[in-house]
C-alpha positions as CSV (number, residue, x, y, z in Angstrom):
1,X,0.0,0.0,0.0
2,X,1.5,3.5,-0.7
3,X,1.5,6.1,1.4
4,X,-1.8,8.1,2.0
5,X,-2.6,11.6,2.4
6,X,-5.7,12.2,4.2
7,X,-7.4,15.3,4.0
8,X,-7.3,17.4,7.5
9,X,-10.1,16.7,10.1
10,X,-11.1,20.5,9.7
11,X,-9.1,23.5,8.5
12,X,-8.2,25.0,11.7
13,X,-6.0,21.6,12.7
14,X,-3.0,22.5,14.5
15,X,-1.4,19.6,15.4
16,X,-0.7,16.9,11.8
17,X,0.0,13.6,12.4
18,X,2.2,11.1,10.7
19,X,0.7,7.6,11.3
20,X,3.4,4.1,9.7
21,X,2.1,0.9,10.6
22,X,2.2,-2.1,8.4
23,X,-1.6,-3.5,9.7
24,X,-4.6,-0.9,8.5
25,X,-6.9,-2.0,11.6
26,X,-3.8,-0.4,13.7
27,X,-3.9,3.0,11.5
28,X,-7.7,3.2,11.8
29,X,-7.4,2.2,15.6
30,X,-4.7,5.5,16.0
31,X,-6.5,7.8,13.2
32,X,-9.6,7.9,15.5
33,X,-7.7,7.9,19.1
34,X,-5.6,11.1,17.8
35,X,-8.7,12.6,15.8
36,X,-10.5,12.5,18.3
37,X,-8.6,15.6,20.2
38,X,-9.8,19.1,19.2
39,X,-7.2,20.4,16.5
40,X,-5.4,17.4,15.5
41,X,-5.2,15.3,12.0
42,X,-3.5,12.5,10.9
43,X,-2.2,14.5,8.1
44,X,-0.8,10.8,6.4
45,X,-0.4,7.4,6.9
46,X,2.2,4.9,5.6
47,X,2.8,1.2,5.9
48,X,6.7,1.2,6.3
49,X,9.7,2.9,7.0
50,X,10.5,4.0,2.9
51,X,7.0,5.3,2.7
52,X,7.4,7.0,6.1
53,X,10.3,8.8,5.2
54,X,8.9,10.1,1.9
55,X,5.8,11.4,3.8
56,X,7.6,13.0,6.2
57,X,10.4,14.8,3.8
58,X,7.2,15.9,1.9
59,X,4.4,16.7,4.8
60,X,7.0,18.1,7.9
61,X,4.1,16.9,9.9
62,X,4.1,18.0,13.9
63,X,4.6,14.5,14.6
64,X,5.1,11.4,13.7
65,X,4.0,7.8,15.5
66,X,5.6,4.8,14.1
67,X,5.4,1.0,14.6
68,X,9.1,-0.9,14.6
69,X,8.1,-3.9,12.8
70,X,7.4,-3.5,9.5
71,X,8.3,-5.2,5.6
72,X,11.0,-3.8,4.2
73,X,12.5,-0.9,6.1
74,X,11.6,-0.9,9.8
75,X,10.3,1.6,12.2
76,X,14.3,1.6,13.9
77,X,16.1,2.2,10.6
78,X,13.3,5.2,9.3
79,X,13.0,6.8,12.7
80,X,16.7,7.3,12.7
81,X,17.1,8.3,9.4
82,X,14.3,11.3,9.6
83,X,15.9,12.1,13.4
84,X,18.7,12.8,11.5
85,X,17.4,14.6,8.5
86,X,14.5,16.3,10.2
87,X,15.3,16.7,14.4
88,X,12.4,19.1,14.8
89,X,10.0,16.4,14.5
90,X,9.6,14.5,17.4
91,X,8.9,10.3,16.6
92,X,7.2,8.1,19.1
93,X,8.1,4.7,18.3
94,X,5.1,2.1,19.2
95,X,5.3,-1.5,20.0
96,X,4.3,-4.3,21.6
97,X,7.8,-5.4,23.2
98,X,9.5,-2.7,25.0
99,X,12.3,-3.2,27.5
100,X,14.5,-0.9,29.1
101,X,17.5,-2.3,26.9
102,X,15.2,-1.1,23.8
103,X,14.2,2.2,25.4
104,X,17.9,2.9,25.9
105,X,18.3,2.3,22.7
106,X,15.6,4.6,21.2
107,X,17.1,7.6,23.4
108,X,20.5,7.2,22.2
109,X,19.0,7.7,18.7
110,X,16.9,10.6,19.2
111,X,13.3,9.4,19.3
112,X,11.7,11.1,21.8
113,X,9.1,8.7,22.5
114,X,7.8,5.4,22.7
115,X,4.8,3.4,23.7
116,X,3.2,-0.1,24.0
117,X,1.0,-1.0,21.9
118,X,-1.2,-2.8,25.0
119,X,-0.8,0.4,26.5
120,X,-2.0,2.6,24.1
121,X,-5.8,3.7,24.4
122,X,-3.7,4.9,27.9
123,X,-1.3,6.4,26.7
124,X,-1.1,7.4,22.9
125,X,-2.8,10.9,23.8
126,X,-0.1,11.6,26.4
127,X,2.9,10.8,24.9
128,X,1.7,13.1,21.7
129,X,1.4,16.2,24.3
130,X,4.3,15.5,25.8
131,X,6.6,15.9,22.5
132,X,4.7,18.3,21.3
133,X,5.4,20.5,24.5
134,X,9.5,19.4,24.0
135,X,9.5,16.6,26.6
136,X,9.9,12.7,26.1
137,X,7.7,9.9,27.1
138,X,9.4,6.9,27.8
139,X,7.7,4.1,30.2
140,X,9.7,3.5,33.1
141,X,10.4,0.2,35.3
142,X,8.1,0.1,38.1
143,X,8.5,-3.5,39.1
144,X,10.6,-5.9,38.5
145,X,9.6,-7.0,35.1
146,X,7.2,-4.6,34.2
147,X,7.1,-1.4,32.4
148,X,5.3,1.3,33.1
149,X,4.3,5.2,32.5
């Protein structure tokens, strides 16, 4: 699937949205979450890193949420390469394995984000404030084992 430009949510949008994940359910699932804040539009989606990279060269969206496993180039190798080419936009990587050990790993390289994807209905929203307003949002150990926000 190539990547798609979807028409703003209304013309006052402030915030636009880059949304890469290989499954479509998982696009729809984050479309409506995001869209369903006041001012924000998932300005594009893609389905993997190459298309992600294009979209985001071509859009500059505000920010841009991206799975890590995907065909062909994945979430790791295209967030680092638009950190690189494109620092103002803040990426929030999005998963379903996350350990500190990966977390690290995604700070080292500039992403300013990540979240689960279990944990997501929780806190998607959240971590998009939080880049937006220059922070990071990172879960954090709070037991043994677990991760949390």
């Amino acid at each position: 699937m190539n990547a798609q430009t979807l028409n703003p949510q209304s013309a006052e949008a402030r915030v636009r949205i880059l949304v890469v994940d290989d499954h479509e359910v998982m696009r729809l699932g984050m479309r409506n979450l995001l869209e369903s804040r006041s001012g924000w539009s998932v300005c594009a989606e893609a389905s993997n890193g190459r298309e992600a990279i294009e979209s985001a060269l071509r859009l500059h969206p505000d920010v841009i949420i991206m799975d890590i496993t995907m065909p062909g180039m994945n979430g790791l190798d295209a967030a680092s390469r638009i950190t690189e080419s494109q620092p103002e936009i803040p990426v929030i990587l999005f998963s379903l394995h996350l350990s500190e050990d990966v977390i690290d790993h995604f700070q080292k390289d500039g992403i300013r984000g990540a979240v689960s994807k279990g944990d997501a209905a929780r806190d998607l929203v959240a971590a998009v404030e939080t880049v937006l307003s220059g922070g990071n949002f990172f879960p954090t150990r709070k037991s043994p084992g677990k991760l949390t926000h």
